[in-house]
C-alpha positions as CSV (number, residue, x, y, z in Angstrom):
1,X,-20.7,-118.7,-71.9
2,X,-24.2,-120.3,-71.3
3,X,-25.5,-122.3,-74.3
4,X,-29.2,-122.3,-74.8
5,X,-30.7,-125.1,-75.7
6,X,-35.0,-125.3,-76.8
7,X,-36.3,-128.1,-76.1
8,X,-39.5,-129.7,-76.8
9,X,-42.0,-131.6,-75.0
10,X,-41.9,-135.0,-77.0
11,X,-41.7,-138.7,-76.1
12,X,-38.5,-139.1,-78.1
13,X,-36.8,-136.9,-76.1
14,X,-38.4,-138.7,-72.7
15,X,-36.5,-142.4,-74.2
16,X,-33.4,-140.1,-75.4
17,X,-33.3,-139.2,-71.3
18,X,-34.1,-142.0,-70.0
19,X,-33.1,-144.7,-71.8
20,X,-30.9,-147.4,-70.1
21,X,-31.8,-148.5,-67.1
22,X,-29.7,-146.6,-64.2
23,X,-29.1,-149.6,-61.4
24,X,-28.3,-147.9,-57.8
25,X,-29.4,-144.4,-59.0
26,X,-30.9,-142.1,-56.2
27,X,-32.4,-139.0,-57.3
28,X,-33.0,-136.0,-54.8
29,X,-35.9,-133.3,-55.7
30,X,-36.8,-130.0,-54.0
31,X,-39.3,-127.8,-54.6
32,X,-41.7,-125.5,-53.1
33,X,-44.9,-126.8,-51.2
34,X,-48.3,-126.1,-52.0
35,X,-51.8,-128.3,-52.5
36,X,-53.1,-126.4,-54.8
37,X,-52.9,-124.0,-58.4
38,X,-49.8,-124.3,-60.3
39,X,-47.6,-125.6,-57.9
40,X,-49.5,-127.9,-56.3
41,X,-50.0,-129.7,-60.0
42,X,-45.9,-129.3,-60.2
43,X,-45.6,-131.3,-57.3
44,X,-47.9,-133.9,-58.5
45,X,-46.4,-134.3,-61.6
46,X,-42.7,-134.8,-59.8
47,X,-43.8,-137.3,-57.6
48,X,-45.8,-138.7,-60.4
49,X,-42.9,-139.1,-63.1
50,X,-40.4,-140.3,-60.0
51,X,-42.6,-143.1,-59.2
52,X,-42.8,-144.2,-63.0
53,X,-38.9,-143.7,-63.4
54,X,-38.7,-146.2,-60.1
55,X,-41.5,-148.5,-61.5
56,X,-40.0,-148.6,-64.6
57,X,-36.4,-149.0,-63.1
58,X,-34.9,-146.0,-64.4
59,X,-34.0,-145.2,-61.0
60,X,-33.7,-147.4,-57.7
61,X,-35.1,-144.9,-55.9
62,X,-36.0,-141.1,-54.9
63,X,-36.2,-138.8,-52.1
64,X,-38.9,-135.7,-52.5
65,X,-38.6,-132.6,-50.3
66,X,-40.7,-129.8,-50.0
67,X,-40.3,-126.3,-48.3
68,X,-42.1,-123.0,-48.9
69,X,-39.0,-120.9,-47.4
70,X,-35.8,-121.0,-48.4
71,X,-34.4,-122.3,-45.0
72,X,-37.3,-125.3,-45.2
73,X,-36.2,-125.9,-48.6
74,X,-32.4,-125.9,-47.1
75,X,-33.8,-128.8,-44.1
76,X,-34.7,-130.7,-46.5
77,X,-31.6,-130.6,-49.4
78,X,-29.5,-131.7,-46.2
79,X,-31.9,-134.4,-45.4
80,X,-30.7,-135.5,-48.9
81,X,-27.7,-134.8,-49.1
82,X,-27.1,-137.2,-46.2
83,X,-29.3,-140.0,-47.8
84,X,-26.8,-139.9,-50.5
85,X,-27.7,-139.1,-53.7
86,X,-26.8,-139.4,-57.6
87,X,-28.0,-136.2,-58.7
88,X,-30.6,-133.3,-57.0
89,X,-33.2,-131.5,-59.0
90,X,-33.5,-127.9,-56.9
91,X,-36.5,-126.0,-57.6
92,X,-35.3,-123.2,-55.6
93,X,-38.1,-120.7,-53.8
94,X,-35.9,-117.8,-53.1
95,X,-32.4,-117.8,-55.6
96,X,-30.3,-115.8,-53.6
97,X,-31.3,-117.6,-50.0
98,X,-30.6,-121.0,-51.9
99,X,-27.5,-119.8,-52.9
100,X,-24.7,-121.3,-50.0
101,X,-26.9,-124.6,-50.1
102,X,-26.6,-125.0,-53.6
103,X,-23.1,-124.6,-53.5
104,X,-22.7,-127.2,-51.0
105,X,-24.0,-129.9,-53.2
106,X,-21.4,-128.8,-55.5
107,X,-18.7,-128.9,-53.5
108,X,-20.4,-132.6,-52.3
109,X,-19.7,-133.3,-55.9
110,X,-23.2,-134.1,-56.4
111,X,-24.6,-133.2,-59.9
112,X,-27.5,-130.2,-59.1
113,X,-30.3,-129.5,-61.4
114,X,-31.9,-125.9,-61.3
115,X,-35.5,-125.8,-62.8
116,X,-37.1,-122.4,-62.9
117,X,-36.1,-120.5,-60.8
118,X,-32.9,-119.6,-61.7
119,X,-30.0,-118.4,-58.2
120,X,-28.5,-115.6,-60.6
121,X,-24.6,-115.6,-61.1
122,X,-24.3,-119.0,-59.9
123,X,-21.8,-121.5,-61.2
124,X,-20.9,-125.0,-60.5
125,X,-24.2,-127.2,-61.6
126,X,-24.5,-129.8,-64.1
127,X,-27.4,-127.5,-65.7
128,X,-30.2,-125.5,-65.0
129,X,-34.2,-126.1,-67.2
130,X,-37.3,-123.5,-67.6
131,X,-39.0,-122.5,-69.9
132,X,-38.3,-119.9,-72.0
133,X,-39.8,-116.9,-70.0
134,X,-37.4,-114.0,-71.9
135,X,-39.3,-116.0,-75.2
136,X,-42.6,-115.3,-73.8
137,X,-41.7,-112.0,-73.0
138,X,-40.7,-111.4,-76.5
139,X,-44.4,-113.2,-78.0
140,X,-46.5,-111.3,-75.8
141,X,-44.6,-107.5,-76.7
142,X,-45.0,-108.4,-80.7
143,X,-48.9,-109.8,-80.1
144,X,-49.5,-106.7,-78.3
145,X,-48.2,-104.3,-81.2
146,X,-50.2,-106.4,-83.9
147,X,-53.2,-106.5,-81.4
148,X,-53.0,-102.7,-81.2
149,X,-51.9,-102.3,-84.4
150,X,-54.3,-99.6,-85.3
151,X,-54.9,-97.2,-82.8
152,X,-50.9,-97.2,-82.5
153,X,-50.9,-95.8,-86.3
154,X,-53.1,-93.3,-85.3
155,X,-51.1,-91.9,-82.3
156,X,-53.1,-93.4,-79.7
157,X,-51.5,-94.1,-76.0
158,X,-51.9,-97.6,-75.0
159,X,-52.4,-97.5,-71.1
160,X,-51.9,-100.4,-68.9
161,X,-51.4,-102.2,-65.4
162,X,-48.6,-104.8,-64.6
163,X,-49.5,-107.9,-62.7
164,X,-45.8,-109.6,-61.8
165,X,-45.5,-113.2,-60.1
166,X,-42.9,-112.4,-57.7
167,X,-38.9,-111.0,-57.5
168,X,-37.6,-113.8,-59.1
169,X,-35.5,-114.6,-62.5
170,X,-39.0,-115.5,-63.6
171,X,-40.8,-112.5,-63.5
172,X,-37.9,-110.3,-64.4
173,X,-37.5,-112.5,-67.8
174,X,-41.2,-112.1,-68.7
175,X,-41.4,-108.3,-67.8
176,X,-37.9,-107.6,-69.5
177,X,-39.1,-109.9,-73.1
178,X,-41.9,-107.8,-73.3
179,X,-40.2,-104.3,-72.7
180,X,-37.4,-105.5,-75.0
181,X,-40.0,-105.8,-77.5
182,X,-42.4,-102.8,-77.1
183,X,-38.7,-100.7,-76.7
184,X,-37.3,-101.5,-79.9
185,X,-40.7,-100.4,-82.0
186,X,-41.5,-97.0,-83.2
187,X,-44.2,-97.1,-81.2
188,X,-42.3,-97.5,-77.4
189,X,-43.4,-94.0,-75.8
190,X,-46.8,-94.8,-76.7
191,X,-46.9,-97.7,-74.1
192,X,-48.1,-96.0,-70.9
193,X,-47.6,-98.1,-67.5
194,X,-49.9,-96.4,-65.1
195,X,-48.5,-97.4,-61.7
196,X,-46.0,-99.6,-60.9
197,X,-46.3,-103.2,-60.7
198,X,-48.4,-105.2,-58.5
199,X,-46.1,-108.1,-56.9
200,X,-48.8,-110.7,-56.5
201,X,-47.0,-113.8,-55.4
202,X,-48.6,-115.7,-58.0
203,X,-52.0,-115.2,-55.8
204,X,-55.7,-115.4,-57.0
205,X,-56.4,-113.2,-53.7
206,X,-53.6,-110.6,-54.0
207,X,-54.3,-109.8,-57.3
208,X,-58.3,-109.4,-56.6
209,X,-57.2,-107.1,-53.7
210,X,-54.7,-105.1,-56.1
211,X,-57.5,-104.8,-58.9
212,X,-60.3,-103.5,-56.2
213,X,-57.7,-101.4,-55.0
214,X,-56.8,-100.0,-58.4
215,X,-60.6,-99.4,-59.0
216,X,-61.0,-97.5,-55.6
217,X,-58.0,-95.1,-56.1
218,X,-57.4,-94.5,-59.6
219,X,-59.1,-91.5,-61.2
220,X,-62.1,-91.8,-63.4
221,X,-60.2,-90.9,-66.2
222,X,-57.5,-93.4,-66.0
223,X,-60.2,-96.2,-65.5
224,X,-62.3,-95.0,-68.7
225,X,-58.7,-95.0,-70.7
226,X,-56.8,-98.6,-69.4
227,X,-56.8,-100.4,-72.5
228,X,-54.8,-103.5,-71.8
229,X,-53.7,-105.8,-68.3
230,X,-50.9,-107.4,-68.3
231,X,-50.0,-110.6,-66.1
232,X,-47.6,-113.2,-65.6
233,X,-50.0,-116.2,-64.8
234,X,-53.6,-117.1,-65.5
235,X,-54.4,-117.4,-62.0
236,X,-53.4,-114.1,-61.2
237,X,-55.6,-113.3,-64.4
238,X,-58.8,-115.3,-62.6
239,X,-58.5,-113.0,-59.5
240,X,-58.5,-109.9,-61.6
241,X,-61.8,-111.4,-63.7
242,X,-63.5,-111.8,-60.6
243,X,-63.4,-108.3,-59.9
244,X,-63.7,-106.6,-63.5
245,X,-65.7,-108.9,-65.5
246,X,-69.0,-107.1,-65.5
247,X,-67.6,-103.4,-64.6
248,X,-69.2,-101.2,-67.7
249,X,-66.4,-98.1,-66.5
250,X,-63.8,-100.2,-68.0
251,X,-65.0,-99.1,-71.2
252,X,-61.7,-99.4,-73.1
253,X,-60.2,-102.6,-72.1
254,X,-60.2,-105.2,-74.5
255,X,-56.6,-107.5,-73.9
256,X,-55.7,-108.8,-70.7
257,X,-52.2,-111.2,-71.4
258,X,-51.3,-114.0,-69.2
259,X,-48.8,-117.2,-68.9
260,X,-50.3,-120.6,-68.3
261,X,-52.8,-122.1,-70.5
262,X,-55.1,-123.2,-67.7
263,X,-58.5,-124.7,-69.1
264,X,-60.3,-122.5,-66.3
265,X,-58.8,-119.6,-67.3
266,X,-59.7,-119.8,-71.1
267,X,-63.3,-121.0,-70.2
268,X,-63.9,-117.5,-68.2
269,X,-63.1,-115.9,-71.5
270,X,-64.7,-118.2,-73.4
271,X,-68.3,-116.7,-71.8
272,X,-67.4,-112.7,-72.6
273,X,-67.2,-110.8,-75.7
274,X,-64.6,-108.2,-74.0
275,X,-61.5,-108.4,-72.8
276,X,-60.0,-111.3,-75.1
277,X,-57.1,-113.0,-73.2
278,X,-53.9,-114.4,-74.7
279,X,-51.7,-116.4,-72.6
280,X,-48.7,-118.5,-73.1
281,X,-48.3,-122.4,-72.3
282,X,-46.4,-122.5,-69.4
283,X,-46.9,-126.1,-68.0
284,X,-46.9,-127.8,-64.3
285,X,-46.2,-130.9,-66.4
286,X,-42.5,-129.2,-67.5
287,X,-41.1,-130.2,-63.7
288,X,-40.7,-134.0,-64.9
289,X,-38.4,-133.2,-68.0
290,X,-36.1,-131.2,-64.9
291,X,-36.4,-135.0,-63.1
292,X,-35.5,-136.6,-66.7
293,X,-32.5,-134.0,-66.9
294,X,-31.2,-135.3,-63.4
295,X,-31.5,-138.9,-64.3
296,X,-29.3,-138.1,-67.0
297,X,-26.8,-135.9,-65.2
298,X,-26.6,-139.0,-62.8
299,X,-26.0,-141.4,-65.2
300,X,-23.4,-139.2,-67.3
301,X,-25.6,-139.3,-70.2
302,X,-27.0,-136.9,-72.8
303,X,-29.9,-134.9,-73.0
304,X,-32.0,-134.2,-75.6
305,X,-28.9,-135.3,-77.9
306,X,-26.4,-132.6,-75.7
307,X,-23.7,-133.2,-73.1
308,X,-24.8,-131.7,-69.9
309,X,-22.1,-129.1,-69.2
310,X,-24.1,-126.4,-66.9
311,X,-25.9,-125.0,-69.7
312,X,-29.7,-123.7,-69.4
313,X,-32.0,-125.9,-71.4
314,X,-34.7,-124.1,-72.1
315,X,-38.6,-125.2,-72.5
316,X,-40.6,-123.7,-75.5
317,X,-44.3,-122.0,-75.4
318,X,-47.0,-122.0,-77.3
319,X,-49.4,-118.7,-77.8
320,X,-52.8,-119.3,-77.0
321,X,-55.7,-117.3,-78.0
322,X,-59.5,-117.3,-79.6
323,X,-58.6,-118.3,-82.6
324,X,-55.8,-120.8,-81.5
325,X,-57.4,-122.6,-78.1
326,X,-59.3,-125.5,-80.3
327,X,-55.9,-126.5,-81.7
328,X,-54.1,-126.5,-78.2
329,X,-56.9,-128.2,-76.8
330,X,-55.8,-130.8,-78.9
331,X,-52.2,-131.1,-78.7
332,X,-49.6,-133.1,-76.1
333,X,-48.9,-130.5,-74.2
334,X,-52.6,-130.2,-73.3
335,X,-52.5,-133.7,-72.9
336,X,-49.7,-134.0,-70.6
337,X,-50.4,-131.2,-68.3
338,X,-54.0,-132.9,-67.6
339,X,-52.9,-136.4,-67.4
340,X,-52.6,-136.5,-63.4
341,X,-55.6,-133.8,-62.6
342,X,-59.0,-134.9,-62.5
C-alpha cells in the first residue's frame, strides 16, 4: 500500500534533495507544451531549476521534452530514453495513453517520476509527486459549509455550476474531496448541482463560452437562484468573470471557489463587492520539487527524510481568501511561484 507523504515547500528540504553533488547524473523531463497560463510558468520553472541543478553541479546534465499529446509526449520519452538517462521526471498529459511508455522505462530499469498527473493503477516507479488535490477537495467542501453556514440552518438549497479541468486524476481528486465533504454533513441534499459539469480543459475561452452558454439556456429562475461556482483553476475562474462580473440577474451569487492563487485572479476580486472568491495555492513553481525528487531517485538518496519506494509524495495548499491574501502575498510560496515571471 501507497504511503502518503506532505511535503512542504521549504529550502531545507531543497539541500535535504539535493545535497551531494551527483557526478555523471542525466536527468530526463517530460511534460506538456504550452507558452502560456499555468503550464507555460511549469515549464519555465523546470527548465529553470534544471539549469541551476547543472550550474550548481547537482547534475551533469538534462534533457527537456515537451509534447501536448500523449504520442508527442511518447517521441520524446524515447528520445530520452536513448540519450541514456539516470532518472525521468514524466508529467504525463493523458495517464492512460502514457501508460505502455511508462512501463518501458521501467522495464529499462530507469527510475520514473510521475508529477501530477497521476496513470491510475500503475506500478513499477520510483514515486509519483502533486499536490494534494483530494486535500483541496476536502478545504473547499468544509469552507463552503461555514461560508453558507446560515442559510443551510434555515433549510435553504444551495445551487451551483461545476467548472472541472479535464478527465484526469486531477480533476476527479478535487471534485471527489469536495463531494466527500458536502456528503458526510447533514446538510448533503441541500447541495443542488444544476447541470452537469463543464470540462473546460483548463481554458480561459471554454469556460467564457460554457458561462455565456449557461446564461443563454438556463431559465430565469435558475439564474436569479445560482448561489455559488465552483472551479478547479483561477484561470478557468477569469474566463467566467469576464462574462458575469457586472450581470445584475445573478442576484444571488456570492462564492465562486477556484485552485491556483494567481495574483490576476485575486486582483479581479479585489475590485468587486460580490462574488468573493476563495481558491487554493496550487503552484507552477511545485514542478521543480518533482525534478529535485528525480535527482534523488537517481542518486539513491532520500527525500524529504524518506526512502523513495513508489510512494506518492504529496504537496500541501494553502486557502486563500479576503481576509487571508495579504498574508500569502507575503509568504515563500508566493515568492517562489513569481521568482521567474516578470
Amino acid at each position: 500500500m501507497k504511503k502518503l507523504i506532505a511535503l512542504a515547500l521549504t529550502l531545507m528540504m531543497v539541500f535535504s534533495a539535493v545535497s551531494a553533488l551527483a557526478e555523471g547524473v542525466k536527468i530526463g523531463i517530460v511534460t506538456p507544451d504550452a507558452d502560456h497560463g499555468f503550464t507555460g510558468e511549469s515549464v519555465a520553472h523546470a527548465r529553470a531549476e534544471a539549469e541551476a541543478l547543472k550550474a550548481a553541479g547537482v547534475i551533469e546534465d538534462y534533457m527537456m521534452g515537451v509534447g501536448n499529446e500523449a504520442a508527442k509526449q511518447i517521441e520524446r520519452l524515447d528520445e530520452i530514453i536513448a540519450w541514456g538517462p539516470d532518472a525521468i521526471v514524466l508529467w504525463p498529459i493523458e495517464g492512460d495513453q502514457l501508460r505502455n511508455e511508462a512501463q518501458k522505462i521501467v522495464d529499462e530499469k530507469i527510475p520514473l517520476i510521475i508529477y501530477d498527473r497521476l496513470i491510475e493503477n500503475f506500478k513499477g516507479m520510483s514515486g509519483e509527486i502533486m499536490g494534494d488535490n483530494v486535500a483541496i477537495g476536502n478545504q473547499m467542501g468544509e469552507y463552503l459549509l461555514k461560508f453558507y453556514e446560515e442559510d443551510l440552518k434555515a433549510g435553504k438549497t444551495i445551487t451551483y455550476l461545476l467548472f472541472i479541468g479535464d478527465a484526469s486524476t486531477v480533476s476527479k481528486q478535487r471534485t471527489q474531496g469536495m463531494l466527500d465533504i458536502l456528503d458526510a454533513s447533514e446538510y448533503k441534499d441541500q447541495f443542488k448541482l444544476l447541470q452537469d459539469g463543464f470540462q473546460t480543459d483548463w481554458s480561459n475561452a471554454k469556460s467564457q463560452e460554457f458561462m455565456e452558454n449557461w446564461l443563454t439556456t438556463a431559465s430565469s429562475e435558475d439564474i436569479k437562484e445560482l448561489d455559488l461556482i465552483v472551479t478547479h483553476d483561477d484561470e478557468i475562474v477569469d474566463g467566467i468573470m469576464t462574462v458575469i462580473r457586472d450581470d445584475a440577474a445573478l442576484e444571488n451569487l456570492r462564492l465562486i471557489t477556484s485552485v491556483g492563487g494567481r495574483r490576476e485572479t485575486l486582483a479581479i476580486f479585489d475590485a468587486v463587492e460580490k462574488p468573493a472568491l476563495v481558491t487554493y495555492f496550487f503552484s507552477p513553481s511545485m514542478v521543480r520539487e518533482a525534478i529535485r525528487l528525480g535527482v534523488a531517485a537517481a542518486k539513491g538518496e532520500e527525500y524529504a527524510g524518506q526512502k523513495i519506494e513508489g510512494q506518492i509524495f504529496l504537496i500541501p495548499t494553502i486557502e486563500i481568501d479576503k481576509e487571508s491574501k495579504a498574508d500569502y502575498e507575503k509568504s515563500q510560496d508566493y515568492i517562489d511561484r513569481y521568482s521567474i515571471a516578470d
